[in-house]
C-alpha positions in Angstrom: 1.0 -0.6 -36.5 -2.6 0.5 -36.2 -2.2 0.8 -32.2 -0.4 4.3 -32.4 -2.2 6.9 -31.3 -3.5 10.2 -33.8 -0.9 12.2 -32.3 -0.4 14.1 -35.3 2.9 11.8 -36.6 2.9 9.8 -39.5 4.7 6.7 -39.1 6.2 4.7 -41.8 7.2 0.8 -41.0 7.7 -2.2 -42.4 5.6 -5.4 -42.4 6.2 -8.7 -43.6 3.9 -10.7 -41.5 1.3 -13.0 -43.7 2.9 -11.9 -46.9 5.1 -14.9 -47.8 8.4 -13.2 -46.4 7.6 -10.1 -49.4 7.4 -6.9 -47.5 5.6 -3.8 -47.9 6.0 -0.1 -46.2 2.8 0.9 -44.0 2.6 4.1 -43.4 0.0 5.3 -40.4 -1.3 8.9 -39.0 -2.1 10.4 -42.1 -4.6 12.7 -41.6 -7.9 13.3 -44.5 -10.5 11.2 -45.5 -10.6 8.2 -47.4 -10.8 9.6 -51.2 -7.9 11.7 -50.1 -5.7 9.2 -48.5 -6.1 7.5 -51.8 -4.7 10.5 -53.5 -1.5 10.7 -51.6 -1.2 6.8 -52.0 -1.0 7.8 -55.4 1.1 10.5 -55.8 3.5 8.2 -53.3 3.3 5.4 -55.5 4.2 6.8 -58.7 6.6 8.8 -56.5 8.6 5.4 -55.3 7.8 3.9 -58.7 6.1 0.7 -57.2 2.7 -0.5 -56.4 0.4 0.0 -53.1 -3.1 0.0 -51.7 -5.2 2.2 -48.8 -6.5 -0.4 -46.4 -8.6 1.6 -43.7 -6.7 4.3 -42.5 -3.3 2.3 -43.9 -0.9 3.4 -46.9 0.5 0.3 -48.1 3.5 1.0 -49.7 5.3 -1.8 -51.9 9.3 -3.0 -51.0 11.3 -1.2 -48.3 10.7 2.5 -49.1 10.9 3.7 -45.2 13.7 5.8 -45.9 12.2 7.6 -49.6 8.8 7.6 -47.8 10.2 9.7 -44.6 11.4 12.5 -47.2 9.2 12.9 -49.2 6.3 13.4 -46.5 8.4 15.4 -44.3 8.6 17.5 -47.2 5.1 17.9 -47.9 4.6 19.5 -44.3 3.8 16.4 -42.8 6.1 15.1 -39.1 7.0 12.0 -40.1 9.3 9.4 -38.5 10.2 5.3 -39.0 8.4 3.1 -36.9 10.0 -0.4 -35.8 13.4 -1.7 -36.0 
C-alpha cells in the first residue's frame, strides 16, 4: 500500500500478507509528522476499540475496520476512501 502517491487521500486497506491469515486495516496518506500520526492512531484505536501500531508513515489498524475507519476520518476533515478489493 505504500506505492500511492501523497495526493492528499488517505487510503484505508486491508492486509493479511505475513500475518498468519490475521488481518489488520492500513491506513496510508495521512498527513503530520510522526508524534502526530501516533496521536491519531490513538484516538483511532480506542475509537474502533482494538489494538494498532504506526509503522513509518503506516496506521496499522487491528481486524477489518475499513468501513468504521472511512467515517470516522472523513469526518474529521480528512478525503478518505477504501483501497483494494
Amino acid at each position: 500500500m505504500s506505492s500511492y502517491p501523497n495526493d492528499g487521500i488517505v487510503r484505508v486497506g486491508r492486509e493479511t500478507k505475513g500475518r498468519r491469515g490475521s488481518g489488520v486495516t492500513v491506513i496510508t496518506g495521512l498527513p503530520g509528522s510522526e508524534d502526530a500520526l501516533k496521536k491519531i492512531a490513538s484516538q483511532l484505536k480506542a475509537q474502533c476499540g482494538v489494538g494498532g501500531t504506526v509503522k513509518g508513515r503506516v496506521v496499522e489498524i487491528q481486524g477489518d475496520q475499513r468501513d468504521r475507519l472511512v467515517k470516522i476520518l472523513t469526518d474529521a476533515g480528512h478525503t478518505a476512501k477504501k483501497a483494494g478489493g
